[in-house]
Every structure is written in C-alpha cells, then in structure tokens.
DOPA-772719 format. One record per residue (C-alpha): x, y, z. Coordinates in steps of 0.001 Angstrom, whole numbers, padded with zeros to 6 digits, always signed. Example, Ala and Ser with C-alpha at 12.3 -4.5 7.8 and 13.67 -1.06 7.14 Angstrom:
+012300-004500+007800+013670-001060+007140
END
This chain:
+099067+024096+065807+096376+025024+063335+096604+025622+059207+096169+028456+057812+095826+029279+054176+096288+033363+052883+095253+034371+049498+095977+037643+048028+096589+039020+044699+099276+041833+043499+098156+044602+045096+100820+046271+046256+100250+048242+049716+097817+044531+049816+100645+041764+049904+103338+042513+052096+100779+043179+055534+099196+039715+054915+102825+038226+054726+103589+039751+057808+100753+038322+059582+101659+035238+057851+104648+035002+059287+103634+036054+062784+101348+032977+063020+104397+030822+061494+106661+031825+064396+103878+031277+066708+103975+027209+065594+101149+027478+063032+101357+026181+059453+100323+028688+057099+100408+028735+052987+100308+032075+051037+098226+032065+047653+099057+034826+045223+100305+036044+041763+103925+034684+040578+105256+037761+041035+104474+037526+044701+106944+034509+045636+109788+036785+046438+107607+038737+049633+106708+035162+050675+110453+033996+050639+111270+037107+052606+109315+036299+055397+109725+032839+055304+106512+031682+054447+105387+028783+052143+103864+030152+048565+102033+028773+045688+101338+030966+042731+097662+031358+041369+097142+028091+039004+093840+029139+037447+093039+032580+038627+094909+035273+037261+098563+035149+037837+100732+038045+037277+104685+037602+036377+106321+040657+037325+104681+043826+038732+105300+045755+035307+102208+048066+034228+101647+045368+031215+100421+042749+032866+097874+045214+035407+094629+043782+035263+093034+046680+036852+094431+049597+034714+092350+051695+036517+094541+055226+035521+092802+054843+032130+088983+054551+034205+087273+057957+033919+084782+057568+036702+084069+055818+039870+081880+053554+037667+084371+052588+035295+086717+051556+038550+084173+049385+040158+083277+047630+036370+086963+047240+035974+087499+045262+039639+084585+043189+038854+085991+041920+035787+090022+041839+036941+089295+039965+040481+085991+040265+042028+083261+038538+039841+084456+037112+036160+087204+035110+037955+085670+034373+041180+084845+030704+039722+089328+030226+039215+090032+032056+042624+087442+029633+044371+088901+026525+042616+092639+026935+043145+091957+027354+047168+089819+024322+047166+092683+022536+045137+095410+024047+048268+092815+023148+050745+092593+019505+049462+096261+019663+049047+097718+021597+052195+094997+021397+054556+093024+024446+056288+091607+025748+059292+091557+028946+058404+090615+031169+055007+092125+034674+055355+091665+036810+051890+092253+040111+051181+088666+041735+050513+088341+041612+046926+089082+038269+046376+085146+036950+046303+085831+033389+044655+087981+033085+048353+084810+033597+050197+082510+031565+048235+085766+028407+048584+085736+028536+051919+081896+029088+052336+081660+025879+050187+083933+023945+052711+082691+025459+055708+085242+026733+056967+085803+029795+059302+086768+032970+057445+088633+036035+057734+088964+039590+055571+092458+041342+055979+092690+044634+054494+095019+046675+054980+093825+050070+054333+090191+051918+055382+087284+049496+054361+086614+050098+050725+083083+048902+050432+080022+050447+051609+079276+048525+054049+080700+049696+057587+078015+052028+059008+079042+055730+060005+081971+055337+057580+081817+058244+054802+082182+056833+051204+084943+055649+050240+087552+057603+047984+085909+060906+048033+088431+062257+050692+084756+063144+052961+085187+064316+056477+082424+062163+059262+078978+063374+058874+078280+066519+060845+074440+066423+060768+071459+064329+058965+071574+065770+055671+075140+065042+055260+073894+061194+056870+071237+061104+054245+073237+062636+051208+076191+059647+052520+073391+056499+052335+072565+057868+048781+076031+057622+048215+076964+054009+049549+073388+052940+047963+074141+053849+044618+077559+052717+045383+076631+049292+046444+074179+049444+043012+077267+049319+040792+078925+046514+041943+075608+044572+040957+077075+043909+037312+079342+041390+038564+076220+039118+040503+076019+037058+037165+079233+035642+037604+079187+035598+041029+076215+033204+041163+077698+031211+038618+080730+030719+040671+078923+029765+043992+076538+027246+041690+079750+025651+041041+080296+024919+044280+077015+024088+045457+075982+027260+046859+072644+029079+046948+072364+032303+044618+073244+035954+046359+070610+038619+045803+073409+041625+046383+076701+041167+045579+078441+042317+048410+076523+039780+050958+079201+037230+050217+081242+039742+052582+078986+038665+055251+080884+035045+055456+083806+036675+057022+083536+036022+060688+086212+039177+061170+087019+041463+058679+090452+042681+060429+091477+046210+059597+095467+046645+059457+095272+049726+060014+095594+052437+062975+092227+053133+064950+093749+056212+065393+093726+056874+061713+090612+055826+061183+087473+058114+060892+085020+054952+062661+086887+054498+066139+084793+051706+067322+083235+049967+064213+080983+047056+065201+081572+043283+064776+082883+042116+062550+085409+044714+061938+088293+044631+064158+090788+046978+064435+094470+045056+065039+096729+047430+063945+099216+048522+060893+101565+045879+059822+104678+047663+057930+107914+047186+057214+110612+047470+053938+109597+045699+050985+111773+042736+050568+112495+044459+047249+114186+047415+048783+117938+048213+048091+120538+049592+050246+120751+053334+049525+124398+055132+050307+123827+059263+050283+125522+060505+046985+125797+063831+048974+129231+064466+051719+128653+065251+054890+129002+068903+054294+125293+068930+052691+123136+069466+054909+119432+071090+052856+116587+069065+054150+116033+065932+052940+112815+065409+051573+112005+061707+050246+109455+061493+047406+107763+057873+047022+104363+057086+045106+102840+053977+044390+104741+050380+043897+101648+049990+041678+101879+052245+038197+098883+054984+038676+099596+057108+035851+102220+058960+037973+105217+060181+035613+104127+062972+034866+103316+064162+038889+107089+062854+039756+108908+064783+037337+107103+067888+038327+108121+067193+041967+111505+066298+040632+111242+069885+038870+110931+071674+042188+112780+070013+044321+115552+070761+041602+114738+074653+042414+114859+074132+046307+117472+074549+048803+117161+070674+049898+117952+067564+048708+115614+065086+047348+115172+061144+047201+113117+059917+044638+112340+056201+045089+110249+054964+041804+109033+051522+042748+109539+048739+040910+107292+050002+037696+108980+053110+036875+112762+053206+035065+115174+055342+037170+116266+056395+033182+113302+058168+032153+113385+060249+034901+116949+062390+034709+117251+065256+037919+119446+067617+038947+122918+067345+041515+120594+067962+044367+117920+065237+043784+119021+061319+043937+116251+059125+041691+116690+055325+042703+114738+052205+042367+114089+051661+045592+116070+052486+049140+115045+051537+052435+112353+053867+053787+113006+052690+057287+116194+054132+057748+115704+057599+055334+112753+058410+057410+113791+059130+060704+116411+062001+058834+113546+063736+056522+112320+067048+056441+109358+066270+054095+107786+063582+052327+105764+063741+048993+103941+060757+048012+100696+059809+046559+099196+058496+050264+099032+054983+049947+098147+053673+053477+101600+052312+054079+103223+055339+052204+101270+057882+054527+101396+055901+057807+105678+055318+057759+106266+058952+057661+103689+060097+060226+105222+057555+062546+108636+059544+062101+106744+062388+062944+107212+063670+058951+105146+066111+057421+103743+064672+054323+102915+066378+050574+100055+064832+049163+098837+064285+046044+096658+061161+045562+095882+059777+042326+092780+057553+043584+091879+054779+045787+091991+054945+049142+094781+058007+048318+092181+061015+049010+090804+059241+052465+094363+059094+053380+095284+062204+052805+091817+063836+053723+093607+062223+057598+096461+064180+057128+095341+067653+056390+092320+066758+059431+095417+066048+061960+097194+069281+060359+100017+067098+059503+100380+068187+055967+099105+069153+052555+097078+068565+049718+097596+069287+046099+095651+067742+043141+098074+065221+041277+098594+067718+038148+099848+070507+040387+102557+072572+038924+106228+072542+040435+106234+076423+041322+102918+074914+043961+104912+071948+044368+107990+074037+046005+105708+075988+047957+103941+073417+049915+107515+071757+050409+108457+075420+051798+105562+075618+053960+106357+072270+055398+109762+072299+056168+109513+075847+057992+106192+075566+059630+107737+073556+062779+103433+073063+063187+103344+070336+060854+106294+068374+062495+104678+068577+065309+101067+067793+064386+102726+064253+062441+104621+063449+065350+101362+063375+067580+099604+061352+065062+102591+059260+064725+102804+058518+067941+099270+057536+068442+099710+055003+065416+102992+054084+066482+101300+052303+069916+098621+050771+067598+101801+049069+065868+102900+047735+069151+099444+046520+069868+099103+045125+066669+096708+041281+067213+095679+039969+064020+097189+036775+064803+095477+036455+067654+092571+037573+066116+092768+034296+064242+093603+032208+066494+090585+032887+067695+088593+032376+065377+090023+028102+066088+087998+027959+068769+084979+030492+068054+081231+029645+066573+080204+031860+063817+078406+035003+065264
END
C-alpha cells in the first residue's frame, strides 16, 4: 500500500481521467487524495475518492463561465493563450499550488505526486520534497517538448520532409520563447522552497519521471515517443454530472439520430450550437443537443425534431447515432469513434484542431471552421450519414482505440514508479 496524492484544476476533459486513475489505484489497496477546485468534489465523490479543495491556489465554485480563469475565447492569438495560462495556473500561482500540496503532503502523506501538466507549483512541491513525480494528461502533449510531434493546436499533419522539420523547430522554438514571461514567478516560487533558479521555463517538466499520456497510441501522430512519455491508454466514462435522458420521440421515429455535444468548458460556443441546432431543425433526423453544465437549455429554443438537454448519458446515446457534431475535445472525439460514429467537427481551439486534424486523416469525418453556416452544417451531416465510408473508417479507428482502453496501465505505471530510481 503506497500514498498517492493527485492534483488537478477545473479543466474539464482534465478532471474526470485523473479520477479514474484515482480510483483504479484505490481499488487496487492504495491510499490516494485528489487536490482540485471546489467545484471538483462532486467527480471525486463519484468515484469514491478522498478530495480536498484548493486552499490557497485558485479555487473555482461552480464551473460557470464567471469564475474561468483562463477566458481564453476572448485571446486573439496563440500569444495571448500562452500569457493567459501563465497568469491563471502555470507561473503567477505556482508559489499557492506548491504550498497547498506541501500542506496535504505534511497532512496526508505521499509517495507519489501525479499533476496534470500545467500545474508547475505541483512540480516544483514535490521537487522540493523529493519525491517521485508523475504528469497525467489526458489529451496530445501540449508543450513543445516531445520530439517528432508537430506543434501543438495548429491541426499539422507529421513532417513529410526537412523543410517541414525545420519550419516545425522554428515553430516549437518560438513556441517554447513565449512561455518565458512566466520564469519570474516561477523562480520566485521554487526560491520559496529552496530550489535553484530555472533558465527555461518548461525544464521544470523535466522532474516528471513519466509523463503518462491518457490517450490512444493509435490516435496519436508520435507512436513510440521516448521516455518519459508513456502511452497507457484513454480513461473515459459519463461525467458523474450526467442525467438520465428518456427519448421525447415514439418509437415510430426513426430519422437518424445525430447527438451534438461541445465543450463542458464555455469556449465561446453559442453561437456555433444554434447554427447546428438551425440545421438539424431542416434535416430529416433527429437531434440531441447536450449543453454541458455552462450553457442554459433556455437560451437555446429548437424545433419538434431536435431535443436540447443539460446533459444525458453519452454512453448509452452513442451506440444508436448516426452522426456526432462536437467541438473535438479528446474525450468528445474519442467516445464516438469507439462507437464507430462519424464525427462533425468544428473546433474552437486547444487541442480541438489536432483532434480533429485525426479524424479527417483516418477519413472518419469532417471539418468545418466553428462560424460555419447551417446550410454547410446540414451538408456535412448529409454527407455523413449516407456515405456508409465514414462509418466504416470510425469504426476501424474505434476499434483500434477501443483495445488501447482495455490495455489501459497508468496505475501500474505508478506503481512503478514505488520502486524505480529516477532515470
């Protein structure tokens, strides 16, 4: 029996994959202790797991688009994101993050650090205690830092030859440039605890004996990415927040089904829902909109044919669509392939155009900028539900990610990590 301590913050797609391998180490006789936002304590209590809110760091109380600290559908450039995660998580509160995990470690005992990426102030914590370390994400890698990977959030196929190589390392260079502005802080953080000054920003990464990648090798562009990236697999499942859902159409309906879901984080995407909401309403199908819990189901009215809910349980719509729309969140794009669902895309940022750069590669869907109209809304839809080569082409891919699901090791990844020395 070993302790482990997870911190995480409200991510969204972030939290409920680290409570899932939470709770796989809990049933496998571990101790374990989630850190994350207020808001968080209900995913924690689904899976069973012990939780303590933020004390210091920044604490969110609900998941509303008020109390966002990354706002990042008001950024206007790729610049503007990174300066906005440096200020909401990754530098200017490093110093709180790192001082509420010492006070849990003091308090609860560790083994173990695991922290989702951006958390920094983790790092530096357990750095400062010397304890082994872990990085769960649960997406592609975000930073540019995994060699042979393209850069992140363009939606950029591998590198086909040595100009597209060179033209990529400009890219990550310039990339890793940015997140300089946040060193300050950083430093001042790890002086806190006693630790020596970084010269780049992102070498506190390089604490992390694994950086474990919940996600599907098969997805991934980098196959075989070298130590210490792991792949162990996606971990999904219905948000503990998810409602029973009863069709409001008999049994003599039958029009595809298409579900519609975009982010559980707020992204700027009214306007891109009612405009899907607008076509389905012109379609021969039916359509499930599930809004998340940041959008109201009343500012969003829809015609007989289209059902707009809170939330429903994905799990069991899935297996019965014809089409899903949705702004390819790694989670969101993952579920339907694994039903073998052709998937709509229209990312709004993030890891969204990555995701759905995977999709269109495998020929298991489409792409459509977020603003597209509902007449090219409709006709994607069209094209996927009668093309029987997209069903096909996501129920290959599915299939392949659906055996990475049943491989799925990141808790023996850490376990691991118990009786390891540091690389």
């Amino acid at each position: 029996m070993a302790r482990f301590i997870f911190a995480t913050w409200e991510g969204g797609g972030h939290v409920q994959p680290l409570m899932l391998v939470a709770r796989g180490l809990k049933d496998r006789g571990h101790e374990v202790l989630v850190l994350s936002d207020a808001c968080n304590a209900a995913d924690a209590a689904a899976v069973g797991a012990p939780f303590r809110a933020w004390r210091t760091a920044p604490s969110r109380a609900d998941k509303s688009p008020a109390t966002d600290p990354l706002r990042d559908w008001e950024h206007k450039s790729p610049l503007e994101v990174i300066t906005g995660l440096n200020e909401a998580l990754i530098a200017t509160p490093a110093a709180a993050y790192a001082n509420d995990v010492l006070e849990a470690i003091d308090d609860h005992g560790a083994d173990v650090v695991v922290s989702q990426e951006l958390l920094l102030g983790v790092m530096a914590a357990a750095e400062s205690r010397g304890l082994p370390l872990a990085l769960l994400t649960a997406n592609i890698w975000p930073f540019p830092t995994m060699p042979g990977a393209p850069p992140f959030g363009g939606g950029l196929p591998p590198a086909e030859d040595e100009g597209v190589e060179d033209l990529y390392r400009r890219i990550a260079e310039a990339t890793r440039g940015a997140y300089q502005s946040g060193l300050p802080a950083l430093n001042a953080a790890r002086a806190g605890l006693g630790l020596k000054p970084l010269a780049d920003m992102l070498d506190q990464l390089d604490v992390a004996r694994r950086i474990l990648m919940a996600t599907s090798r098969a997805f991934d562009v980098v196959k075989d990415p070298p130590l210490p990236f792991v792949h162990v697999g996606p971990y999904l499942a219905d948000p503990a927040w998810a409602e029973p859902w009863t069709s409001p159409w008999g049994p003599e309906k039958t029009d595809p089904l298409v579900l519609v879901t975009f982010s559980s984080m707020y992204q700027g995407q009214d306007t891109t829902v009612r405009n899907v909401i607008a076509a389905l309403g012109e379609m021969p199908a039916r359509g499930l909109v599930t809004l998340g819990p940041v959008l109201d189901v009343a500012d969003f009215p829809a015609p007989a044919n289209v059902a707009v809910v809170k939330s429903a349980p994905h799990s069991q719509i899935l297996p019965g669509c014809a089409a899903v729309v949705t702004h390819c969140g790694h989670a969101s794009t993952l579920r339907p392939l694994m039903a073998g669902v052709p998937i709509l895309c229209l990312p709004m940022g993030r890891d969204q155009d990555d995701n759905a750069a995977r999709v269109v590669a495998a020929g298991a869907g489409l792409r459509l900028p977020r603003d597209a109209e509902p007449a090219a809304i409709a006709e994607g839809l069209k094209s996927l539900i009668e093309d029987g080569a997209y069903r096909a082409a996501a129920a290959r891919l599915g299939a392949e990610i659906s055996r990475d699901v049943a491989n799925r090791d990141a808790e023996a990844q850490l376990e691991a990590l118990l009786i390891s020395e540091p690389a």
